[in-house]
C-alpha positions as CSV (number, residue, x, y, z in Angstrom):
1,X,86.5,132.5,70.6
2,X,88.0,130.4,67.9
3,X,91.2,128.3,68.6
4,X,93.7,130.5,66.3
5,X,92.3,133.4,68.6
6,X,93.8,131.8,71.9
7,X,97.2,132.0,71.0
8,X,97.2,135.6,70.0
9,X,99.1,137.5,73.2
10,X,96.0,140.0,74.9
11,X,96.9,143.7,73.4
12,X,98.2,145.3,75.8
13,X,99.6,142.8,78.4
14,X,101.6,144.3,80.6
15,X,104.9,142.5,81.0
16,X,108.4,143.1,82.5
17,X,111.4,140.8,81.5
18,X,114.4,140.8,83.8
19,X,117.9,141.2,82.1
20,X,116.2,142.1,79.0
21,X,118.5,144.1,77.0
22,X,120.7,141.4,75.5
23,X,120.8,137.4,74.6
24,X,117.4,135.9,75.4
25,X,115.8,138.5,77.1
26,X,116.5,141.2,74.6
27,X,114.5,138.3,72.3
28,X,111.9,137.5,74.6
29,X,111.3,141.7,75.4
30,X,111.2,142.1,71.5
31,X,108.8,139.4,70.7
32,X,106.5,140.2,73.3
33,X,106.6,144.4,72.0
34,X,106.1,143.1,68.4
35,X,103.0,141.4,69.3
36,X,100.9,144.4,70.9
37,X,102.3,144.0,74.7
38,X,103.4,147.0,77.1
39,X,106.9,146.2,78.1
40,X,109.2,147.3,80.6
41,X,112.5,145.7,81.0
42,X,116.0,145.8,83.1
43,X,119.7,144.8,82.7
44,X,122.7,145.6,84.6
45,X,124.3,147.0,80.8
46,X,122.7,150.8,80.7
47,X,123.9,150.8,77.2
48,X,122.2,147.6,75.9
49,X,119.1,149.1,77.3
50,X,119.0,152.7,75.6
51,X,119.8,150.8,72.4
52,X,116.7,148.3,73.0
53,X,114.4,151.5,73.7
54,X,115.9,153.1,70.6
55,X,115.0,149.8,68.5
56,X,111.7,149.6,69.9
57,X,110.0,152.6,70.7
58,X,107.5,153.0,73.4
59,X,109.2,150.0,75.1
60,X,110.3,151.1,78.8
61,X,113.6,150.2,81.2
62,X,115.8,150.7,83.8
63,X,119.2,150.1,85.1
64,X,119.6,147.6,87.3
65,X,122.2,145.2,89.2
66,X,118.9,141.8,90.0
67,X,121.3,140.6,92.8
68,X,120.5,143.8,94.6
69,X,117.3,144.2,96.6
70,X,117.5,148.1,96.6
71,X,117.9,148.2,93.0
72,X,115.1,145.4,92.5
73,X,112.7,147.4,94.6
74,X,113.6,150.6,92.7
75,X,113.2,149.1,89.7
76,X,109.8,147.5,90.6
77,X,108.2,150.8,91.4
78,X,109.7,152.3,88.3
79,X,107.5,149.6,86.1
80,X,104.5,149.2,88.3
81,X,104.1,153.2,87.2
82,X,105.3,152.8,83.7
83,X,103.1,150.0,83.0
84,X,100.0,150.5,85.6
85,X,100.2,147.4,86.8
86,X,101.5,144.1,86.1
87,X,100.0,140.6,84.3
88,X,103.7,138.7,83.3
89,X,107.5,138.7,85.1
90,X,109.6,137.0,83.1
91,X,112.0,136.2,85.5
92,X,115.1,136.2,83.2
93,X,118.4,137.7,84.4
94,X,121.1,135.3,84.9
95,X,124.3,134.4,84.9
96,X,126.9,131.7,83.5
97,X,129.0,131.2,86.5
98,X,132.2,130.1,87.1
99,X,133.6,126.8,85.5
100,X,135.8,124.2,87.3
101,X,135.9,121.2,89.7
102,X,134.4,121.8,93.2
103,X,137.5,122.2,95.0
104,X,138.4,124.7,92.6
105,X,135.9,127.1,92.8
106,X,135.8,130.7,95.1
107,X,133.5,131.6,97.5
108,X,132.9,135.5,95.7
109,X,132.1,133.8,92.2
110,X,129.7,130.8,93.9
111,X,128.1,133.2,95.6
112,X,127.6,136.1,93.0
113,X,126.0,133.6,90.5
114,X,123.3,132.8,93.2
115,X,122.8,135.8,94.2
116,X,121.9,136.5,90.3
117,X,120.2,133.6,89.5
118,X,118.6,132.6,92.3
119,X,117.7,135.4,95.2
120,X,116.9,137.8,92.3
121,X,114.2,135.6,91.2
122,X,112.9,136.0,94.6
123,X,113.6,140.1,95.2
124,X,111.4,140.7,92.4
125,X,108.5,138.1,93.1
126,X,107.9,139.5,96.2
127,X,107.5,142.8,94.7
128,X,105.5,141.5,92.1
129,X,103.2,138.7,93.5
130,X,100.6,142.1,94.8
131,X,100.6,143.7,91.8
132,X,99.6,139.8,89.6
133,X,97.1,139.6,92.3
134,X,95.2,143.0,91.3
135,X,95.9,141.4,87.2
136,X,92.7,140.7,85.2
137,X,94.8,139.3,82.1
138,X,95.9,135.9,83.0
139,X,98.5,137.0,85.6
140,X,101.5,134.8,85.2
141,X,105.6,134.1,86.1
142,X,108.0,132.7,83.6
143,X,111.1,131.5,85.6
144,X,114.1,131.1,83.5
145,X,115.7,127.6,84.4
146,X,118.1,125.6,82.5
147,X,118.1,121.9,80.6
148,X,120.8,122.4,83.7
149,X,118.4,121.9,86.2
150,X,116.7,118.7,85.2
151,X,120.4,117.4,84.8
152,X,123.7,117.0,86.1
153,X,126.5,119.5,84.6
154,X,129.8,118.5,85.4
155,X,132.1,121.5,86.2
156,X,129.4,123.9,86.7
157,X,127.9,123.2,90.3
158,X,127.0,126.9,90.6
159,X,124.9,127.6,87.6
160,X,122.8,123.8,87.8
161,X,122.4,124.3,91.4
162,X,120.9,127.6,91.0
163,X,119.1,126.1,88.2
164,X,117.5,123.1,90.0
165,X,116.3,125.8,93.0
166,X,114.7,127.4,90.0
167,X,112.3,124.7,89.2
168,X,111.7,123.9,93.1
169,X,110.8,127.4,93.6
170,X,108.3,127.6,90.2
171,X,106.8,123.9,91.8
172,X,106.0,125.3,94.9
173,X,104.8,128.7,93.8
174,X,102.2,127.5,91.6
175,X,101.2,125.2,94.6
176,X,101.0,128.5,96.6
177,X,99.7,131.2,94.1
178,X,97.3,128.9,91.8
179,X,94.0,129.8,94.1
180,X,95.3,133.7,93.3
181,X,94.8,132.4,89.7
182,X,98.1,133.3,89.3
183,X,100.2,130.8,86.9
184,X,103.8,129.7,87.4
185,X,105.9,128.2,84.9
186,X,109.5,127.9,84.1
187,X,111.7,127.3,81.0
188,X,114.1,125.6,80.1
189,X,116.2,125.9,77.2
190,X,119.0,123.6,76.2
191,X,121.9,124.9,74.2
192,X,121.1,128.1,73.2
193,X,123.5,129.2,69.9
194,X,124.6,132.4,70.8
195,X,128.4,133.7,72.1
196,X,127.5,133.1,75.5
197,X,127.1,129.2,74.7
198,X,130.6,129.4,72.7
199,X,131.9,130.6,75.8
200,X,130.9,128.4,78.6
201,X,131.8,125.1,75.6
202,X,135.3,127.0,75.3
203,X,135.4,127.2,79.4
204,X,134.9,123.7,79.5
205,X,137.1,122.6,77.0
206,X,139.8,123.6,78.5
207,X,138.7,122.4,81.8
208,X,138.3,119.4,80.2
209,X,141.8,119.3,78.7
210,X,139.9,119.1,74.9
211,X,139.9,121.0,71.4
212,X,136.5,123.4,71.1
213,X,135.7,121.4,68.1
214,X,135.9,118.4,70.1
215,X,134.1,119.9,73.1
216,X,131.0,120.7,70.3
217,X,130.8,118.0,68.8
218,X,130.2,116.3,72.5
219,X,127.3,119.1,72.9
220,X,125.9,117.9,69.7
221,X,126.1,114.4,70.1
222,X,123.6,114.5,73.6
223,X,121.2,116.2,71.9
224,X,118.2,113.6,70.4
225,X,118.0,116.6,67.7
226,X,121.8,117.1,66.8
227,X,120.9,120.9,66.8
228,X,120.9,123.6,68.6
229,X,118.1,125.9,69.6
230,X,117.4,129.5,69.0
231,X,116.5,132.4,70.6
232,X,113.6,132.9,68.9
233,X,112.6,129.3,70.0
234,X,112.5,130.2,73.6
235,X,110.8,133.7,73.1
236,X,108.1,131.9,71.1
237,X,107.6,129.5,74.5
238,X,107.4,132.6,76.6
239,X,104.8,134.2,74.5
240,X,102.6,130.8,73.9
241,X,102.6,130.6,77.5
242,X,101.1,134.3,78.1
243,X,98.5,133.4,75.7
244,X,94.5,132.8,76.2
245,X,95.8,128.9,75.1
246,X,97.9,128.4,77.9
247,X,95.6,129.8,80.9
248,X,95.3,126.0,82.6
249,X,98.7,125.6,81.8
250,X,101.0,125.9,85.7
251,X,103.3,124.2,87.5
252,X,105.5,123.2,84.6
253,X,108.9,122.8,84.1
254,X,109.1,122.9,79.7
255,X,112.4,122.1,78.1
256,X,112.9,123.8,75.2
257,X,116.0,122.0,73.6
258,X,115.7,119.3,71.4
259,X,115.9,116.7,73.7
260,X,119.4,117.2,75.4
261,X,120.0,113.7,77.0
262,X,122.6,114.1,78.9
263,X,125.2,117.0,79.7
């Protein structure tokens, strides 16, 4: 097979992407339906999906709130049918969180941002994990971390804590499921341009007590780059990695985000 050949996504793969109807998901589900792959995806926005499976025809979803187990097992049956089987979960649904000090912070809003980011990652590997075993096409899990969970974030303790159990939970899974020849691998993007990253930089701006121009330029100034990344950037990760090219490729946590130094 030559080289260019190995980082062409198998036609065909069968892949579902959590939270897949808007932001990076919506990205990552489109990239990987442009390039030949079976996809089924699910969000909490009913809406956002019927206008994904409008845009891309013979792509496949579901309704779903990921911090729910019932609706996670529902949904799991739902694409294990669709799809006849399963080679990729994107494990991608997430959530910003809340932003404050410590002693400011609720119990409700702590505990709904794990129970998005965090315990849905596991409600749907455990569902999964059978059905990678039975794959023939380089089975593997894309966890969604954060540049947040390799670093320290100030004022948002829920969303790098949930973050940093991200990576540990990729790490140990590739330890457990490598002799399945299943690969584990998460991502981690930096500062993603998009409204959702003018939000949280207006959130902490005014925790901060601080213009929003001031509060970007900070952003800007810890990244080695002096840019933001893109979408696209971390769909194109996601895809690489669920390529012929990347099959010896587990256990990884990849930052996709210009070098962010410091947050």
């Amino acid at each position: 097979m030559k080289i260019i050949d190995l980082l062409k996504v198998p036609p065909g793969l069968k892949v579902l992407i959590t939270g897949g109807a808007a932001g990076i998901g919506a990205t990552i589900a489109g990239g990987f339906h442009e390039a030949g792959a079976r996809v089924f995806i699910c969000d909490i926005d009913a809406d956002a999906i019927t206008r994904m499976l409008r845009d891309y025809p013979g792509m496949h979803g579901a309704a779903a709130d990921v911090g729910v187990q019932a609706d996670v097992d529902r949904v799991m049956d739902q694409a294990s049918i669709a799809l006849e089987g399963l080679d990729v979960l994107v494990n991608n649904a997430g959530i910003a969180g809340p932003t404050g000090g410590i002693d400011e912070l609720d119990a409700p809003a702590w505990e709904r941002t794990v129970s998005t980011n965090l315990n849905s990652q596991f409600y749907f590997l455990r569902k999964a994990v059978p059905l990678l075993r039975a794959s023939e096409s380089n089975p593997h899990v894309i966890a969604m971390s954060s540049v947040a969970g390799r670093l320290g974030y100030a004022f948002r303790t829920p969303y790098s804590a949930t973050k940093w159990a991200i990576v540990g939970l990729m790490k140990t899974l590739a330890n457990e499921l490598g002799p399945d020849n299943i690969r584990v691998n998460a991502i981690l993007p930096g500062v993603v341009a998009g409204e959702r990253m003018n939000r949280v930089m207006r959130d902490r701006a005014k925790a901060l007590g601080i213009s929003d121009e001031a509060m970007h330029a900070q952003y800007m100034e810890k990244i080695s780059l002096r840019r933001m990344v893109s979408m696209e950037d971390i769909a194109a990760m996601a895809l690489f990695l669920s390529t012929p090219a990347a099959m010896n490729i587990t256990g990884q946590a990849i930052s996709v985000d210009g070098n962010v130094e410091y947050l």
